[in-house]
N, C-alpha and C positions, 0 to 999 in steps of 0.2 A: 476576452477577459485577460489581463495582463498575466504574466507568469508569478511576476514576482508578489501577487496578491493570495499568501498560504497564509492560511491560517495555523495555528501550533496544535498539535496533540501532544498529550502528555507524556511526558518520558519519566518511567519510573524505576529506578534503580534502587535493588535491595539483596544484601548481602546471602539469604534464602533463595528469592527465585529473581535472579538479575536481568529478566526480560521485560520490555516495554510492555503496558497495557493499560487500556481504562481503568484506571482505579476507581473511580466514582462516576455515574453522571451525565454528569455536568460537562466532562473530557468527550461523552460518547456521544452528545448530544452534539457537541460544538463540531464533532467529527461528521455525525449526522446532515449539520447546517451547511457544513461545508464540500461535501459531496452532494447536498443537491442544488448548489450555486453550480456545480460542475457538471451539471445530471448533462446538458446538450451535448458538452464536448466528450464523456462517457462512450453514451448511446452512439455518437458517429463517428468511433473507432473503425472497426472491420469496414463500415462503409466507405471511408476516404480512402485506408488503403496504406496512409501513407509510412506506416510503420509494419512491415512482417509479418506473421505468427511468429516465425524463430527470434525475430528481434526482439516481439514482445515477451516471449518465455523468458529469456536472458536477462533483457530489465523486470523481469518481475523475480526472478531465483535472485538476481545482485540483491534486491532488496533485501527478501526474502533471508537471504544469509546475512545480512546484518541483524534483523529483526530475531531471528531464531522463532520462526513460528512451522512447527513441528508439521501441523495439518498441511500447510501452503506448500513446506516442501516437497511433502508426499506428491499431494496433487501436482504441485508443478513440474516435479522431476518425469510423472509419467507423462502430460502432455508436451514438455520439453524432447522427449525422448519420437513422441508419436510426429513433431513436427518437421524432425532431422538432428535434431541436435545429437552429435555424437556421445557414450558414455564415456567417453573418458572427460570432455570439457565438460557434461554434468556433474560428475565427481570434483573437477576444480570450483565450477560454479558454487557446488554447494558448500565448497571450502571456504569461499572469498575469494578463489581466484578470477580470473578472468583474461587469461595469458592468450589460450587460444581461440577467445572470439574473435571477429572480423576485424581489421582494423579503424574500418569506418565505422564500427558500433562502440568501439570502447572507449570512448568523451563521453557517448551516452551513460553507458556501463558505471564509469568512475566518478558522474555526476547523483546515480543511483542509489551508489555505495554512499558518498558524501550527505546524500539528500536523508538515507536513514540513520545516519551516523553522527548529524548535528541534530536529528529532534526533529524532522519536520522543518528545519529552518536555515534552508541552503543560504549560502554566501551571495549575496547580488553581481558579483562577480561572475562566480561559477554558474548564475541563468545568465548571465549574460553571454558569457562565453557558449551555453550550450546554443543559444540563437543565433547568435554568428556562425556556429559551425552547421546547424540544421535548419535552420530558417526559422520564420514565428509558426508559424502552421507545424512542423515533423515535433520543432520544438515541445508544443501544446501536447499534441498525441502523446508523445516521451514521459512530458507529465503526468498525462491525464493516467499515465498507466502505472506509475510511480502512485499516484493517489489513490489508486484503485486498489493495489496489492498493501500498500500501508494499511490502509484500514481492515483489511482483508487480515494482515500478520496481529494486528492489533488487538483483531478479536478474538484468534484464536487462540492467542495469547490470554488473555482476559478468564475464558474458560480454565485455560493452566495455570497460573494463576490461581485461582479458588481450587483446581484439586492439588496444587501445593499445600495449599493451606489445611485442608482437610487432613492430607499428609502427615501435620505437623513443619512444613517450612516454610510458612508466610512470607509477606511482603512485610518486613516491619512496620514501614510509613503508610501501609493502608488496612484500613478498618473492615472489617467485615461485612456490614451491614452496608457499605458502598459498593464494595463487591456485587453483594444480593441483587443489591437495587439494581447494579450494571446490569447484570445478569439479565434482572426480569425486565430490564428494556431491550436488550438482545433478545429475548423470543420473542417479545408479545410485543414490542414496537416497532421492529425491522420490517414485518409484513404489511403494516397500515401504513409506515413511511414510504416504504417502497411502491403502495400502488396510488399512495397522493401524488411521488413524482411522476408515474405511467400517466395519470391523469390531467395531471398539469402541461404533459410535454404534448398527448391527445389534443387538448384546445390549442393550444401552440400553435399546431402544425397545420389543425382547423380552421386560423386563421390566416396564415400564409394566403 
């Protein structure tokens, strides 16, 4: 499946709680459809091989530090830490820097940053350039792991979000009762989506 074939998540910006997240929906859903167009190339990360652990902690904290989702950091800074990654290039990571990564990872890295910093909606240029520099295959992986942690910042965003608001510091441009709604599709439809794709990918492989 081609690279350049993303689809957009919403980007919501508001003067109270200025982090990205589902505001409604319709945003979670569409986020939903499009991770599991991507469910094969998900699942045969760790298998292929061809992107690190440490490589993938780093494109996922790049993201991660644009997105500012508070949960992903936690988590990732301790597996970031458990996989080599030294503390001090954690501390940059988690700044937006990315000075002392490898120097062959940082196109990845800076394409990362770009990729959550336009919405979801990198420059055709900038995939272009990342397959040139890693081929269609590392390329794919790079994303796939880019898509994985977006949505991942999104949601946890999402959750903050609604305890903003309970706060007293809302999103101006989003309504409550979208929230909710987000919300109750976050518990109680994440775990029937998630075992429709297990299920789907089962006959799949059954027909191989």
């Amino acid at each position: 499946m081609g690279l350049s074939g993303q689809k957009t998540l919403v980007s919501n910006s508001a003067h109270n709680f200025n982090k990205r997240f589902y505001s409604g929906p319709r945003q979670f859903l569409d986020a939903l459809r499009n991770f599991a167009e991507h469910a094969d190339e998900l699942s045969g990360l760790r298998r292929r091989g061809l992107v690190s652990r440490t490589f993938a902690e780093r494109i996922m904290l790049a993201v991660t530090a644009v997105n500012g989702c508070r949960y992903c950091s936690y988590a990732h800074a301790k597996w970031a830490l458990q996989s080599g990654i030294e503390a001090g290039e954690l501390r940059g990571f988690l700044d937006g820097e990315i000075d002392h990564a490898p120097k062959k990872e940082v196109p990845a890295l800076l394409f990362a940053q770009h990729y959550a910093e336009s919405g979801d909606r990198p420059d055709p240029q900038m995939i272009e350039k990342l397959i040139k520099t890693y081929g269609p295959e590392k390329a794919r992986d790079i994303m796939a792991y880019i898509r994985m942690i977006t949505m991942g910042n999104l949601v946890g965003n999402t959750f903050d979000a609604f305890i903003s608001r309970l706060r007293g510091a809302p999103a101006p441009d989003s309504r409550p009762v979208n929230e909710l709604a987000t919300l109750a599709l976050l518990v109680f439809g994440t775990i029937p989506f998630s075992l429709a794709v297990m299920v789907k990918r089962l006959f799949k492989d059954r027909r191989r």
